[in-house]
Structures are given as structure tokens and as C-alpha cells.
LOPAVEX-287282 format. One record per residue (C-alpha): residue number from 1; residue in three letters; x, y, z; chain. Coordinates in Angstrom, 3 decimals, padded with zeros to 6 digits. Layout:
REM residues N
LUMZA    n  res         x         y         z  chain
LUMZA  NUM  ALA         X         Y         Z      A
...
//
This chain:
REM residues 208
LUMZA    n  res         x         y         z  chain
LUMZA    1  UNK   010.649   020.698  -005.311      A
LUMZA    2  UNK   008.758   018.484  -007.696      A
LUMZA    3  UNK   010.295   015.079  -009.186      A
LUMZA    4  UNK   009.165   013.735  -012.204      A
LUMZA    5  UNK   011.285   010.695  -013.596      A
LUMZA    6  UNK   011.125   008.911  -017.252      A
LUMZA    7  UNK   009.085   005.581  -015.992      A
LUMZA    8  UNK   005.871   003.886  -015.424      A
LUMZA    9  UNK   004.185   002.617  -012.447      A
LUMZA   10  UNK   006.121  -000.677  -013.761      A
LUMZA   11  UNK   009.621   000.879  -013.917      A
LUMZA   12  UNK   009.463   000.188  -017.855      A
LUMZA   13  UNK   011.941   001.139  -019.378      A
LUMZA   14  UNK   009.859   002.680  -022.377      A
LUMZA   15  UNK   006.697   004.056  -021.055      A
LUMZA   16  UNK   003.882   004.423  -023.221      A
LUMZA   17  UNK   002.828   008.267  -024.625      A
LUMZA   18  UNK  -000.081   008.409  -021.494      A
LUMZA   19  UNK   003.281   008.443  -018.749      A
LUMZA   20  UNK   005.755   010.719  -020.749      A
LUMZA   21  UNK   005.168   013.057  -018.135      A
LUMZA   22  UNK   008.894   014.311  -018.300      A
LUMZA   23  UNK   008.532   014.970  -022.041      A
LUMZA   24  UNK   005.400   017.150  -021.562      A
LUMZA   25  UNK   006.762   019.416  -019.119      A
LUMZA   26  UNK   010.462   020.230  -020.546      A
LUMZA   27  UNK   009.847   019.236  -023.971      A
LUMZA   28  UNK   012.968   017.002  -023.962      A
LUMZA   29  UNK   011.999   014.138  -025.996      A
LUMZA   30  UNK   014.663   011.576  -025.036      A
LUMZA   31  UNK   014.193   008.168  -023.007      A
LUMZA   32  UNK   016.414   008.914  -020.541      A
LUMZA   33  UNK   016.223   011.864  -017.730      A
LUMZA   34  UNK   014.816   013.227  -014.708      A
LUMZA   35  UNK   013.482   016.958  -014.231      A
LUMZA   36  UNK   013.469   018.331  -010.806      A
LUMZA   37  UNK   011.666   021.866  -010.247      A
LUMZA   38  UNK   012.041   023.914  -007.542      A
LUMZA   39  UNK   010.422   026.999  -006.939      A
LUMZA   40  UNK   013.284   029.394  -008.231      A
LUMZA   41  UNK   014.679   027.046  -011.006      A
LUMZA   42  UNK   014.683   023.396  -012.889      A
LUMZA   43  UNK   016.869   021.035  -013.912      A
LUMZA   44  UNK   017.318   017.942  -016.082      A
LUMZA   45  UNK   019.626   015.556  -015.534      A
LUMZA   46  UNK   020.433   012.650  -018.347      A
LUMZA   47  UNK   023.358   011.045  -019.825      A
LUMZA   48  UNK   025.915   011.649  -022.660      A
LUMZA   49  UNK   023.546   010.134  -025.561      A
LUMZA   50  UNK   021.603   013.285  -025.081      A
LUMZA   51  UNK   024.037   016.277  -024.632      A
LUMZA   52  UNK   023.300   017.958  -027.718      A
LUMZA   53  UNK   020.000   017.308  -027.802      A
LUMZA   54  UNK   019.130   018.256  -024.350      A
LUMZA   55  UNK   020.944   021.476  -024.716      A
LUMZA   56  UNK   018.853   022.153  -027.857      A
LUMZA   57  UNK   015.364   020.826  -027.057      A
LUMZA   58  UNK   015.874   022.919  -022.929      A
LUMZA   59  UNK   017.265   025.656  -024.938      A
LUMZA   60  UNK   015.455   029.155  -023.607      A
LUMZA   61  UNK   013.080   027.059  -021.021      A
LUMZA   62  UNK   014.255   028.350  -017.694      A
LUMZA   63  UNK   015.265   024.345  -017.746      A
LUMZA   64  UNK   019.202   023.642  -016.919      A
LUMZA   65  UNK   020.497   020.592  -018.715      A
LUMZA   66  UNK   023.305   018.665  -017.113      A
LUMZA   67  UNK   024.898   014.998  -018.382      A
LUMZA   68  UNK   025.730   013.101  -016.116      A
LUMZA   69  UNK   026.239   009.445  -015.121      A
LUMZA   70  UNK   023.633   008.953  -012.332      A
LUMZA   71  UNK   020.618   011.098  -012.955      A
LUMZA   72  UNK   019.001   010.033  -009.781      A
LUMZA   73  UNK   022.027   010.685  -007.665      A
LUMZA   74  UNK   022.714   013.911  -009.619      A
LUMZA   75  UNK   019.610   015.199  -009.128      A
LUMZA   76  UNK   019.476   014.378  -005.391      A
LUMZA   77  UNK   022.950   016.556  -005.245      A
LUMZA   78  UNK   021.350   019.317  -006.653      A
LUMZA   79  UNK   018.242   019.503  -004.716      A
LUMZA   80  UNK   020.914   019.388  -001.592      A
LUMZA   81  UNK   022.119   022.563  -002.802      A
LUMZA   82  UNK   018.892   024.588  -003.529      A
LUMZA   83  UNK   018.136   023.385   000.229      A
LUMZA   84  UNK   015.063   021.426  -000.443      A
LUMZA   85  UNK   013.502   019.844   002.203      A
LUMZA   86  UNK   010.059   018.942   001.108      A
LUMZA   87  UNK   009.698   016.997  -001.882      A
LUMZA   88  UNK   006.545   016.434  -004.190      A
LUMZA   89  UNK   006.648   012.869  -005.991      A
LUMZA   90  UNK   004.084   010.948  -007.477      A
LUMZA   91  UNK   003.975   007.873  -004.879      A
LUMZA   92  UNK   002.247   005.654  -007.955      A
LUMZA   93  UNK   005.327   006.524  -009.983      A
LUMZA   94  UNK   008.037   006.216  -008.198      A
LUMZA   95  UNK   009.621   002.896  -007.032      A
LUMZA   96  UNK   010.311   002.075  -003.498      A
LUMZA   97  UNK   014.006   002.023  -003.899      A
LUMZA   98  UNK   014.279   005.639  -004.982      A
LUMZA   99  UNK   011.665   006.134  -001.791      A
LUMZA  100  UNK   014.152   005.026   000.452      A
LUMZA  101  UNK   016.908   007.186  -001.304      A
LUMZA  102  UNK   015.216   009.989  -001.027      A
LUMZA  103  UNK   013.947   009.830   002.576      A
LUMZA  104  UNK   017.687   008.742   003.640      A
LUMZA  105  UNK   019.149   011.978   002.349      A
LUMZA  106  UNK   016.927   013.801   004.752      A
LUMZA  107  UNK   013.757   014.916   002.328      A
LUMZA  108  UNK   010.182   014.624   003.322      A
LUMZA  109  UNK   007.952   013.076   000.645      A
LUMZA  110  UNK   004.471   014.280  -000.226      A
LUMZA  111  UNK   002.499   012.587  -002.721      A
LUMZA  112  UNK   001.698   014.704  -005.617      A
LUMZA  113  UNK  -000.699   014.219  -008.821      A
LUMZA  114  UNK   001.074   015.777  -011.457      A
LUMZA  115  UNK  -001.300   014.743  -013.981      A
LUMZA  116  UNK  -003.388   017.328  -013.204      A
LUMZA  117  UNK  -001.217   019.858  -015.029      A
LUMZA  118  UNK  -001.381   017.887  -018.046      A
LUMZA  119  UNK  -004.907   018.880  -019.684      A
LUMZA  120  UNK  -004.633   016.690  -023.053      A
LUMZA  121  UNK  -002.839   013.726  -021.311      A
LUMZA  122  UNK  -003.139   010.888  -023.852      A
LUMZA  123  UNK  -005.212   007.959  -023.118      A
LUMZA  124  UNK  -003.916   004.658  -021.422      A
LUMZA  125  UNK  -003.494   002.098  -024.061      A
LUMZA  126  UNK  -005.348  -001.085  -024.632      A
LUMZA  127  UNK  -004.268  -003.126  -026.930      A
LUMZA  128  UNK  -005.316  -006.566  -027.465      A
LUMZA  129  UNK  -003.458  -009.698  -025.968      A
LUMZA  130  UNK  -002.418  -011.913  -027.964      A
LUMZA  131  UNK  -000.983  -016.078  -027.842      A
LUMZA  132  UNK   002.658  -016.213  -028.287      A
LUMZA  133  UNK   003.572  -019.781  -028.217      A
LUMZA  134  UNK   007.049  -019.321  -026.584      A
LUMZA  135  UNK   007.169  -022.498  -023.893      A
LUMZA  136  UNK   004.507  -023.948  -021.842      A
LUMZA  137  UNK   002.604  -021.812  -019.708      A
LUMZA  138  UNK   002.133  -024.493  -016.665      A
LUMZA  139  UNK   005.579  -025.066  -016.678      A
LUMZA  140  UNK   006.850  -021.631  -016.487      A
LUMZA  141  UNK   004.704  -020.971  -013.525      A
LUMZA  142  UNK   005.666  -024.081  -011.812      A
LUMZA  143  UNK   009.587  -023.124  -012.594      A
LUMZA  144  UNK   008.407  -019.423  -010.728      A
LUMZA  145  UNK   006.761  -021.475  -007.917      A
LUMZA  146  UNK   009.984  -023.605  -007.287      A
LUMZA  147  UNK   011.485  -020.164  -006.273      A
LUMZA  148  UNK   008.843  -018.880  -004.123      A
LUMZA  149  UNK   009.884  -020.860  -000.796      A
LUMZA  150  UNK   007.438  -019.806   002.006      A
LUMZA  151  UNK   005.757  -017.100  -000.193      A
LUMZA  152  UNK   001.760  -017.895  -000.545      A
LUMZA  153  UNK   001.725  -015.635  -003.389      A
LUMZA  154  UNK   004.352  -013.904  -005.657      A
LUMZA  155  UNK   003.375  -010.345  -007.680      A
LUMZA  156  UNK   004.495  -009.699  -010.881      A
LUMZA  157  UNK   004.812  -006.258  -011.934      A
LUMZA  158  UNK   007.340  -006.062  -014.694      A
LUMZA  159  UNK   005.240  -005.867  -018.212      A
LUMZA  160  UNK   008.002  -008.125  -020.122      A
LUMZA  161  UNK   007.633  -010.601  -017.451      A
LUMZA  162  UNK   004.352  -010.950  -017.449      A
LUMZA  163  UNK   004.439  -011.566  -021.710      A
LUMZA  164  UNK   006.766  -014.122  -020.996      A
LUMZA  165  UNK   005.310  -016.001  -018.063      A
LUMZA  166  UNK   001.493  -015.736  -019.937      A
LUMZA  167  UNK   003.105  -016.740  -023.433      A
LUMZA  168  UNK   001.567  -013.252  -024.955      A
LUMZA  169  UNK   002.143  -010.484  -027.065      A
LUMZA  170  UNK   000.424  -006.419  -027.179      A
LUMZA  171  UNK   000.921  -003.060  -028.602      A
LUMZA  172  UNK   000.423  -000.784  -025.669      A
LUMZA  173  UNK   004.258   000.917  -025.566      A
LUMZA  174  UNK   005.647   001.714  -029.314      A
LUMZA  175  UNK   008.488  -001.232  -030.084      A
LUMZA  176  UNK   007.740  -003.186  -027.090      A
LUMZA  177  UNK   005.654  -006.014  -027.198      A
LUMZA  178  UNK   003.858  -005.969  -023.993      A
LUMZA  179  UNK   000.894  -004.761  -021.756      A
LUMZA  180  UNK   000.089  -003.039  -018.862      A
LUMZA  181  UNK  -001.054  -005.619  -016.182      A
LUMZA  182  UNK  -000.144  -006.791  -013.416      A
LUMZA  183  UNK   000.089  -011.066  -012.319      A
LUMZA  184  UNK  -000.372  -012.791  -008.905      A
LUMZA  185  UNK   001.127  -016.011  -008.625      A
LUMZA  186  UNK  -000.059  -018.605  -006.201      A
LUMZA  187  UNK   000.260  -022.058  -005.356      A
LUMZA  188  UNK  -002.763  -023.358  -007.283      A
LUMZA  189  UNK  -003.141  -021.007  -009.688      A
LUMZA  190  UNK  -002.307  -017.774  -011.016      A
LUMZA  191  UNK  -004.614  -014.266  -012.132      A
LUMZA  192  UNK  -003.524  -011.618  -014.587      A
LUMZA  193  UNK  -005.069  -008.316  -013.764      A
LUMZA  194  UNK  -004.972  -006.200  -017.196      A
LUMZA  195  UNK  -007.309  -003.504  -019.050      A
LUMZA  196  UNK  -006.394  -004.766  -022.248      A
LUMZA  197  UNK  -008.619  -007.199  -024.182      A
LUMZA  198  UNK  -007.532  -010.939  -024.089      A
LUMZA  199  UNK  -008.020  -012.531  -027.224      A
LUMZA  200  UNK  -009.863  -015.744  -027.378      A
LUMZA  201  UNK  -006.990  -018.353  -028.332      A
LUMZA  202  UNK  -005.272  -016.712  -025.495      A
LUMZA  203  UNK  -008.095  -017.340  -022.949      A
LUMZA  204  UNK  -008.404  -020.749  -024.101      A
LUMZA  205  UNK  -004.350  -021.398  -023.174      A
LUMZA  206  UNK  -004.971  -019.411  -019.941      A
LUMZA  207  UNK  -008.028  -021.587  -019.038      A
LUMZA  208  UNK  -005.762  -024.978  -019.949      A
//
């Protein structure tokens, strides 16, 4: 079986377009769900917000619908039962939580580049960065430091986290403010890792 969740390799909860892999391959447009193919069926599980419109949108795909409360732990029920053993996931996708799920219920993972099916994959975004003077930036990072105990370094993965802790603001996901990078924290200083471009008052607050 293949499993493709709704997430980014930041576990946002909104990806942007370029990581609605989900959407593109059941056509079920909501922001919740997981689609599991096997090689005699598929299946989508989400939750009540999207009964109708799962049943509609899946509606003479070969794609079951089912609401439920936990899509992860429904879906890992149903591969149980179509006997599934080795499972294709996309190891830059997935987090390491729902790694360790899935190898404690007995399935092998294989890492899998499902991008490949999708031929007119939208770019990744890369918006600008921009200043948001919300709170000094020194003194977040030296509230995050008081926290790290014997770490030497501390990475920061989660996109909203990242606006915060840097004091800016992007465009790369629709009605989030954020984007994709990624942060290391150290004792002494701190580097943000990010395609997007960093706009000059920002660099000069980063440099301070």
C-alpha cells in the first residue's frame, strides 16, 4: 500500500499548493484526510466536517470515503484488514511519530517518491520575508536558549515558529503568514536556512 497524508515536511497544518499531494490524487479538496491505496482498492479517511463533501468529491473514483475520528489510526485498521505488510511512504513527508506507529503495528516501510506521478506539480513557493516587529529578536532566542539545558544546538522546524522567533512575515501557504525554512539555534548565535528572499530591513534586524 501507498500512504499519502495532508502535510508538509513541517507537519503544517496548511501546506502550500506544491505538497497537496492528497488533493491531486483523489480529488478531495479538503484540509483534512489521509488516502491509503492498495493494490485492489483505496480509501480516505477524514472527519465529520467533510462527510458530504468527501462522499461527493470520491464519488465514482474507485476511492472509499470513511469519517472518522482518527484518520491515522483508521487508516492503520484498514490496511490491517487488506493484509498489508509492506508499506510505501514518503520518508521526507512523514513525521517520525507516525514512523514509529506504523513500524509498531508490524508494517515494513519503504521510502517512496510519489511526486513522480504528479507531472504538473506546482512550484515551491518563495515569497519574500518580511520584518514583523512583534518582540525583540535577541530576547526571544535567549528565552529558547534558557530551555535548551545540555543541548549545543536546538532545530526549529515548525514554519509559525520560526516567524515568531525571527520577528517575520511571508506568503508562501494561502492565509498563513509564514515560510518554508528551517532555524538552528545555538549558544552564540542562530542561522535560518530558507529559499525565500529576505528583505533588507529584515537582514539588518537579523544582523543586530
Amino acid at each position: 500500500a501507498f500512504f499519502i497524508p495532508t502535510q508538509d515536511p513541517h507537519a503544517s497544518e496548511y501546506p502550500a499548493d506544491c505538497y497537496k499531494l492528497r488533493e491531486y490524487l483523489s480529488g478531495f479538496t479538503g484540509s483534512a484526510g489521509e488516502l491509503v491505496i492498495t493494490a485492489k482498492g483505496a480509501a480516505l479517511f477524514t472527519d465529520g466536517r467533510y462527510a458530504l463533501q468527501s462522499k461527493a468529491q470520491l464519488d465514482k473514483t474507485g476511492i472509499t470515503p470513511y469519517i472518522v475520528r482518527s484518520s491515522i489510526s483508521a487508516a492503520i485498521d484498514y490496511m490491517k484488514e487488506c493484509e498489508v505488510k509492506a508499506l510505501g511512504v514518503d520518508f521526507g513527508i512523514i513525521s517520525s511519530h507516525q514512523a514509529s506507529m506504523f513500524r509498531s503495528q508490524g508494517f515494513s516501510l519503504y521510502n517512496v517518491n510519489l511526486n513522480e506521478l504528479w507531472s504538473a506539480r506546482p512550484k515551491k513557493p518563495h515569497s519574500t520575508l518580511n520584518y514583523f516587529g512583534y518582540g525583540d529578536i535577541s530576547d526571544k532566542l535567549s528565552a529558547v536558549r534558557a530551555q535548551m539545558g545540555d543541548a549545543d544546538a536546538l532545530l526549529v522546524s515548525a514554519l509559525d515558529d520560526i516567524a515568531w522567533l525571527l520577528s517575520f512575515r511571508a506568503r508562501d501557504i494561502d492565509y498563513c503568514p509564514v515560510a518554508y525554512a528551517y532555524c538552528l539555534v545555538f549558544k552564540d548565535k542562530a542561522e535560518l536556512f530558507t529559499d525565500g528572499e529576505i528583505s533588507s530591513e529584515l537582514l539588518d534586524k537579523l544582523k543586530e
